[in-house]
N, C-alpha and C positions, 0 to 999 in steps of 0.2 A: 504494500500500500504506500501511497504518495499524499504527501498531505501538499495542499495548494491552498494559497492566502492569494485573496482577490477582492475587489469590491463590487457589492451588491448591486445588479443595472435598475434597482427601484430605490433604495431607500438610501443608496451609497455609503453603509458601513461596512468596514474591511470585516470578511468570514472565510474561514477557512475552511474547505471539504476533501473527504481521504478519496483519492483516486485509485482504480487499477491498473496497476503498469502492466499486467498482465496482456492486457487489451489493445492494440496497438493504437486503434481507430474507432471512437463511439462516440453517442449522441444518448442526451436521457435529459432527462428532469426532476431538479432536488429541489424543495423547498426549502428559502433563507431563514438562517438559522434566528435573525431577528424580528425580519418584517414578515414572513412567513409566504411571502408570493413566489409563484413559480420561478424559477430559472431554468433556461435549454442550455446546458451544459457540453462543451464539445473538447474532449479532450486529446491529445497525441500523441504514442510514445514510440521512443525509437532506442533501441538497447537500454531498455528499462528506464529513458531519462523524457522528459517531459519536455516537448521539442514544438508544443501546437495548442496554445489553450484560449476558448471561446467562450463568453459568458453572457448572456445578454436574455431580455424579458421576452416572455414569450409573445408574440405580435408583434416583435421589431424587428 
C-alpha cells in the first residue's frame, strides 16, 4: 500500500488515501475523509512507485 496526501477538489483540505501499487492502472471513487463528497480517483504505478495521480469531483 501507498499512502498519497493530496487536496480535496471540493472543500480543499489536504487528505491523504492508501493506494495499491499493486494495480498499475485504475479509476474508482473514495469519499473525502472530511467533507464527505465523492472523489474519481485515478491513480499510476510503475515498478511499484506512483508515477500518475488524478483527483478531481465527480462532474468535472
Amino acid at each position: 500500500m501507498y499512502e498519497h496526501f493530496f487536496q480535496c477538489p471540493y472543500c480543499w483540505e489536504h487528505i491523504s488515501m492508501l493506494l495499491d501499487a499493486s494495480v498499475t492502472s485504475q479509476t474508482y471513487i473514495e469519499d473525502c475523509e472530511v467533507c464527505c463528497n465523492p472523489i474519481e480517483v485515478s491513480p499510476g504505478f510503475q515498478d511499484n512507485q506512483l508515477v500518475a495521480f488524478e483527483a478531481k469531483a465527480i462532474g468535472q
